[in-house]
C-alpha positions in Angstrom: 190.9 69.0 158.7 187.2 70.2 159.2 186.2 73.5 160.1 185.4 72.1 164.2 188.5 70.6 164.2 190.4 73.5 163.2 188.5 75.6 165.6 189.3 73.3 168.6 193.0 74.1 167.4 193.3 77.4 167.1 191.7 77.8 170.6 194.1 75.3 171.9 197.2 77.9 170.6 196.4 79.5 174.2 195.9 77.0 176.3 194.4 77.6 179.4 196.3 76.0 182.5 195.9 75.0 185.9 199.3 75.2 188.0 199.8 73.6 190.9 202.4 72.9 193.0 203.2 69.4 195.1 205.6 69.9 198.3 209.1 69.9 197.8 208.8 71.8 194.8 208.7 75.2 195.7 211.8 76.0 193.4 209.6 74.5 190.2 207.0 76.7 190.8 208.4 80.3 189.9 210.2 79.1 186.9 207.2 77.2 185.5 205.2 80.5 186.2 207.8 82.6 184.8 207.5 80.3 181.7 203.6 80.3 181.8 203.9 84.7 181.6 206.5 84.5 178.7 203.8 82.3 176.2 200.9 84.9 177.3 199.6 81.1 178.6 196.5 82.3 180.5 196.5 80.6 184.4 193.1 80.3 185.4 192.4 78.6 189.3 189.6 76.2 188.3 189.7 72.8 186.4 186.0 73.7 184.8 188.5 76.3 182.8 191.8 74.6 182.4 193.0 72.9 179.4 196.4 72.0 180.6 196.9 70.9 184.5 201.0 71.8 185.4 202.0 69.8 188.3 204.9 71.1 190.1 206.7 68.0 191.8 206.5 64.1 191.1 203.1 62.9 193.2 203.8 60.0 195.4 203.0 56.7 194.1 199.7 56.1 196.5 197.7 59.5 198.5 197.4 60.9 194.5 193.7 60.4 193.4 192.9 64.4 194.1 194.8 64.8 190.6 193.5 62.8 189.0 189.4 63.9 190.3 191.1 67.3 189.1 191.7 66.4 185.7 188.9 64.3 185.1 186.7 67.3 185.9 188.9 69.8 183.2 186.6 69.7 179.8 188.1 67.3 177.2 190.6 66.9 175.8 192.8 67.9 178.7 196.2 66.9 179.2 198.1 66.8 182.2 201.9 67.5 182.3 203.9 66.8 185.4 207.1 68.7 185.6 209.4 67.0 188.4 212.8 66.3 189.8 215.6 67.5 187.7 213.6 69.4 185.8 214.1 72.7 187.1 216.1 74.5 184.2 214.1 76.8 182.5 214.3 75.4 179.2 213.7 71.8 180.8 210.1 73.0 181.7 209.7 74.9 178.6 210.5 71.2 176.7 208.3 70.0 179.0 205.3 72.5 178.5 206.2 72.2 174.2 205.5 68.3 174.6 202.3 68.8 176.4 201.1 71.3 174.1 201.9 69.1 171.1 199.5 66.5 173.0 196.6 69.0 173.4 196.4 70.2 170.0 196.8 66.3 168.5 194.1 65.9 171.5 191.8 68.7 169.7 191.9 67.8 166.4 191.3 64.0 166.8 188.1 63.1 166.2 185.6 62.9 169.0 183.6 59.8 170.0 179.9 60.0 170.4 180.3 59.9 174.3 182.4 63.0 174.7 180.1 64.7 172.8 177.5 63.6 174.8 179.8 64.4 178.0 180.1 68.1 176.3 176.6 68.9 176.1 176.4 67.8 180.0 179.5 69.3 181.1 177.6 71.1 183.8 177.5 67.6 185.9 180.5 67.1 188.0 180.9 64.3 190.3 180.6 65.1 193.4 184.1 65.0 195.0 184.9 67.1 191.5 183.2 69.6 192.8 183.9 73.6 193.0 182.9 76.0 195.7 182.6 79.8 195.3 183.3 82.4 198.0 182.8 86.0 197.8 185.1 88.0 198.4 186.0 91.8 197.6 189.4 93.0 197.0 189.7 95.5 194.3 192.2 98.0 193.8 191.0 101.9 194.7 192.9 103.0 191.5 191.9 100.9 189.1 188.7 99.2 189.9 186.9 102.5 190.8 183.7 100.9 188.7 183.1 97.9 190.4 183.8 98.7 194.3 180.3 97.3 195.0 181.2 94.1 192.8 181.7 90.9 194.8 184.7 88.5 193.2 183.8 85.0 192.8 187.1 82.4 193.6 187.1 79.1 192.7 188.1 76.6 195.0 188.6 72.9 194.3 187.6 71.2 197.0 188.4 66.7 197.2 186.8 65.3 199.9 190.1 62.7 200.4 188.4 59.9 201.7 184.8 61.4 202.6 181.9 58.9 201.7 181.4 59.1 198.1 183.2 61.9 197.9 180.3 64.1 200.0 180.7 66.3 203.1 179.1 65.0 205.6 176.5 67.2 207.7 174.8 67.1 211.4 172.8 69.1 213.3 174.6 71.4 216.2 173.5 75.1 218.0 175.7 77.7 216.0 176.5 81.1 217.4 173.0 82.8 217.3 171.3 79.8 219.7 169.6 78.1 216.4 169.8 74.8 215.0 171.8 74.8 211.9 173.7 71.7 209.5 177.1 71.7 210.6 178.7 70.8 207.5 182.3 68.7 207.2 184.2 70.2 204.2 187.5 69.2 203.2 189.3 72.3 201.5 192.5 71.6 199.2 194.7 70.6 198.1 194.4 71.3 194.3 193.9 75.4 195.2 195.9 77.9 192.9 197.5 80.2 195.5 197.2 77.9 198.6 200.3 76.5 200.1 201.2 73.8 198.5 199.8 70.2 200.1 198.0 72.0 202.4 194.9 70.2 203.8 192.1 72.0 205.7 188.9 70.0 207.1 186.1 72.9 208.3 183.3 72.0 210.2 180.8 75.1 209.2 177.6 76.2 210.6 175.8 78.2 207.8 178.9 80.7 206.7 181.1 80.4 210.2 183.8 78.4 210.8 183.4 76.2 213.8 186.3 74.3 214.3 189.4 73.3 211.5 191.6 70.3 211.7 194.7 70.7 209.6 196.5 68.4 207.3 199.0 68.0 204.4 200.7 65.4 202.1 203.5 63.8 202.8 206.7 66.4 202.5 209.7 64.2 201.0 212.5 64.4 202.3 215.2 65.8 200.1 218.7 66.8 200.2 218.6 70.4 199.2 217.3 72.8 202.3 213.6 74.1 202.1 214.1 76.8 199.0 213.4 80.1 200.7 215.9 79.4 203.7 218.4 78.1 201.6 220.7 80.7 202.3 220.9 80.4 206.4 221.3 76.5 206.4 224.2 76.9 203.9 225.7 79.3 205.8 225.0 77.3 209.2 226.7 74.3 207.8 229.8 76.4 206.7 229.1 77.5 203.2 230.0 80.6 201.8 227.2 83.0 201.2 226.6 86.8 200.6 224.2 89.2 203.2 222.9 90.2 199.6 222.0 86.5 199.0 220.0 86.1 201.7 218.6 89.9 201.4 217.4 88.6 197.4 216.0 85.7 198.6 214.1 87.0 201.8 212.6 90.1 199.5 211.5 87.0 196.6 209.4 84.9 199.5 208.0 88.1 200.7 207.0 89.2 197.3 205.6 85.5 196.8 203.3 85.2 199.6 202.3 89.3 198.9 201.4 88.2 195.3 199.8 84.9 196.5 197.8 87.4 199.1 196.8 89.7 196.6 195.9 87.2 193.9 193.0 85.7 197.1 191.6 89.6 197.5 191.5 90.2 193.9 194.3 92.1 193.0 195.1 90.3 190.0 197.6 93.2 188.3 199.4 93.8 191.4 199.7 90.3 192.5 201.4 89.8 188.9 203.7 92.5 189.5 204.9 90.9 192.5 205.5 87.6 191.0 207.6 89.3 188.1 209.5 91.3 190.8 210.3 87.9 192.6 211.4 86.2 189.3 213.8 89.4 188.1 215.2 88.8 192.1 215.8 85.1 191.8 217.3 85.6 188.4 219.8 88.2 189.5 218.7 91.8 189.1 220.4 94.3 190.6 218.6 96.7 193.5 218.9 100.0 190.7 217.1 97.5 188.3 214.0 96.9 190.3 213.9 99.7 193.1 212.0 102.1 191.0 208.7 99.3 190.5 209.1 97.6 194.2 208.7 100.9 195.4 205.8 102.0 193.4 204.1 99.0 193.8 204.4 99.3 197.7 202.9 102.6 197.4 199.7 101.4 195.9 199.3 98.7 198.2 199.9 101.0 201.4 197.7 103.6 200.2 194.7 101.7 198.7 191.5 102.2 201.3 189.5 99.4 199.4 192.2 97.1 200.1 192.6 97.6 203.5 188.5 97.6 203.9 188.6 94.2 202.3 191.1 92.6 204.4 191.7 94.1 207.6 190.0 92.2 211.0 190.6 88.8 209.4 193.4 86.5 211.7 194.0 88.8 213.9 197.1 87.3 215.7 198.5 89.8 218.6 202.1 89.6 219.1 201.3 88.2 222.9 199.3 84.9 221.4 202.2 84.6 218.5 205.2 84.1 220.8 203.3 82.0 223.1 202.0 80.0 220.4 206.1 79.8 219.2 205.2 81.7 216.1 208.7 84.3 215.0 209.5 86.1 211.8 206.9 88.6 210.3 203.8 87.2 211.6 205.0 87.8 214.9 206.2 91.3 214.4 203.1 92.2 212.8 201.0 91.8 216.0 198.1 92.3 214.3 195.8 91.0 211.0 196.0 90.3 207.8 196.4 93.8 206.6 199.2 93.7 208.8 201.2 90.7 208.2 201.0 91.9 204.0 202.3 95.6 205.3 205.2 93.9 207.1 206.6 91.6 204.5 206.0 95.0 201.9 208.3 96.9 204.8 210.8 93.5 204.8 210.9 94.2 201.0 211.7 97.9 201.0 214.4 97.1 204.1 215.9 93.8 201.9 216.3 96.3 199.0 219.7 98.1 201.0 221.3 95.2 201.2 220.7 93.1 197.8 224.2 93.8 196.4 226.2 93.6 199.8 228.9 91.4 199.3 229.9 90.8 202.9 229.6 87.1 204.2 226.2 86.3 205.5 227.1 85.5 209.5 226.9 81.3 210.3 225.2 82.4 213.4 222.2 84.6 211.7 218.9 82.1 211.2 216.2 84.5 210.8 214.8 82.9 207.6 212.0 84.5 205.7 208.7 83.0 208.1 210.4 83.1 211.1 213.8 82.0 213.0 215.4 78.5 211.9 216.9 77.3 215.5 213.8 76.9 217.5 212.4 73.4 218.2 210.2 73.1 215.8 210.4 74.9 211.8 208.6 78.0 211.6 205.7 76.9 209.6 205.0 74.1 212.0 204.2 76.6 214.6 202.0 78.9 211.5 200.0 75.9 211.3 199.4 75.3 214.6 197.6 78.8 214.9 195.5 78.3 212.1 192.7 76.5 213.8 192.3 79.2 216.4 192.3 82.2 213.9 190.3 80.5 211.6 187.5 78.9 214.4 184.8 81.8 214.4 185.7 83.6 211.0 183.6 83.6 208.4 184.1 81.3 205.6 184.7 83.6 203.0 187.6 84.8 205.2 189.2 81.7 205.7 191.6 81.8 202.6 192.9 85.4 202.6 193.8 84.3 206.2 195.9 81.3 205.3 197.6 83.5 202.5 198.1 85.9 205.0 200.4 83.0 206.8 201.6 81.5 204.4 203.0 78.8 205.7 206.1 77.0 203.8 204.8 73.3 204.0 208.7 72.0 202.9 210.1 73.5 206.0 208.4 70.1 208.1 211.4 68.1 206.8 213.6 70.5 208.5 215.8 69.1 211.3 216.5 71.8 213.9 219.4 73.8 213.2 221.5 74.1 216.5 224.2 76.2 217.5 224.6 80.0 218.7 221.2 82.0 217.1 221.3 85.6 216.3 219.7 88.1 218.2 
């Protein structure tokens, strides 16, 4: 083995991945990122970085060229792994993530053909529906990021124009807000984003950095047997099963920590964003309320007191409570009645609440459907109505608001196969 070749392997004993999640396979995705922390696998959220793309989910068999436009743009070799369908034991995906490994580093150490090195010195070129847009953003933590509070973030966002010609947004002329003539550009924006909600599909029309108008989108949802994973517990109880108030209790607190770690991971809270993904995992594995009271707590302290935080993120999607119920929105966004800000401080006061009842043994009532993102007997599943105030809270923001907005929803794209559970609601 020559020296490059044993240089390419050593620095494929880490390999970077990409992780993303298809819908219907919301239970995948925490185990596979559980499994990602325990290797010390770093997760970056741009293919330009990745070494190994993690799909979460079997793609459908047509609708699945983004994946492939994401993997084609991840620096060679690059392997993809999909982890799917019976597959969700832990040591299933670790199996899985061993196998893919193996192929990297075989991948690494083969030798390379004149044209990938020739693709390697030009690896700045991307094709253009391969293509990665930057937003600034700023959303660093008070206590430890007191150096850089002036520094502005840079996200990556893969973006896959999904059926655009040749793969490029389209522009035209229009007034925007200020009376001038400015391109209004047509930008398709997911679905191959770490932290987005998974299969979302969002089509901006911009004028310089505003957003002028949003039409909303997803892939297909299967249809499965199981219920949508975070309201698992209300449907089973609905239809007659047997389960705990502290059931539902650990699996409300797990969502919110979820979408507060998805949230935090948009404004740049890295560390804490991590620390609510480990607090959901410990949760979904069974810890018990003295086990993980004494972190939760202390990291909903240094969200709710961090200025910098608030700064960064409060104004954007504001939703009053009014527009919400009209709009057929429940759960926390509605209690919120307010922004961003707002909706993360009421699924962080959720949490705290959740906490008194995780080991309560009393039956969970049939008749309770508050699910995590809203109540499960109304016409249509919570996230439907989420989504259908996206366009107006995102119409007007400014583009580099848009996706701490969305996180800020969070909307649970499996809950649109969810038939409309019927029968006495509770109050």
């Amino acid at each position: 083995m020559d020296l490059r070749a044993l240089l390419r392997r050593t620095a494929m004993n880490r390999p970077a991945v990409l992780a993303l999640a298809l819908p219907g396979a919301t239970e995948l995705r925490p185990t596979v990122e559980a499994e990602l922390r325990r290797r010390q696998w770093p997760v970056v959220d741009a293919p330009a970085a990745a070494d190994l793309l993690v799909v979460c989910g079997v793609p459908a068999a047509e609708g699945a060229d983004w994946l492939d436009a994401i993997e084609r743009s991840m620096p060679a070799p690059a392997v993809r792994v999909v982890v799917g369908e019976g597959e969700g034991e832990a040591r299933q995906i670790a199996l899985a993530l061993d196998a893919a490994h193996r192929d990297l580093i075989e991948s690494a150490v083969a030798p390379q053909p004149a044209e990938h090195a020739e693709h390697m010195e030009h690896q700045e070129h991307v094709e253009p529906m391969e293509h990665v847009h930057h937003m600034d953003h700023q959303g660093h933590d008070h206590d430890s990021h007191m150096d850089h509070m002036d520094h502005m973030d840079h996200m990556d966002h893969g973006t896959h124009a999904m059926g655009d010609i040749a793969g490029l947004p389209m522009a035209e002329r229009a007034d925007d807000r200020d009376g001038l003539r400015l391109d209004r550009l047509h930008v398709p924006f997911g679905p191959g984003l770490s932290d987005w909600p998974a299969g979302l599909i969002l089509r901006f029309a911009l004028q310089g950095d505003v957003v002028q108008g949003v039409e909303v989108d997803h892939l297909p949802v299967p249809a499965v047997q199981r219920p949508p994973f975070w309201d698992e517990p209300w449907l089973r109880a609905a239809h007659g099963e047997e389960v705990t108030r502290g059931d539902a209790a650990r699996r409300r607190c797990a969502a919110h920590l979820d979408s507060a770690g998805r949230l935090l991971a948009v404004a740049g809270w890295d560390d804490v964003a991590a620390r609510c993904r480990r607090l959901r995992d410990e949760l979904l594995a069974g810890a018990t309320r003295t086990e993980v009271v004494g972190e939760l707590r202390r990291t909903v302290r240094r969200v709710g007191r961090s200025r910098i935080l608030r700064w960064s993120i409060a104004g954007l999607g504001r939703l009053p409570a009014d527009r919400a119920r009209a709009a057929g929105v429940t759960g926390p966004a509605l209690a919120a009645d307010g922004d961003a800000y707002d909706r993360l401080l009421m699924w962080l006061r959720e949490i705290e609440r959740g906490l008194e009842d995780l080991d309560d043994v009393r039956p969970l009532a049939p008749d309770d459907r508050s699910g995590p993102r809203g109540r499960l007997d109304g016409p249509r599943p919570p996230s439907q109505a989420l989504l259908d105030v996206l366009p107006a809270l995102l119409t007007g923001a400014e583009f580099a608001g848009a996706r701490i907005i969305v996180a800020s929803l969070d909307p649970d794209l499996d809950e649109l196969a969810l038939a409309p559970v019927t029968g006495p609601a509770h109050a």
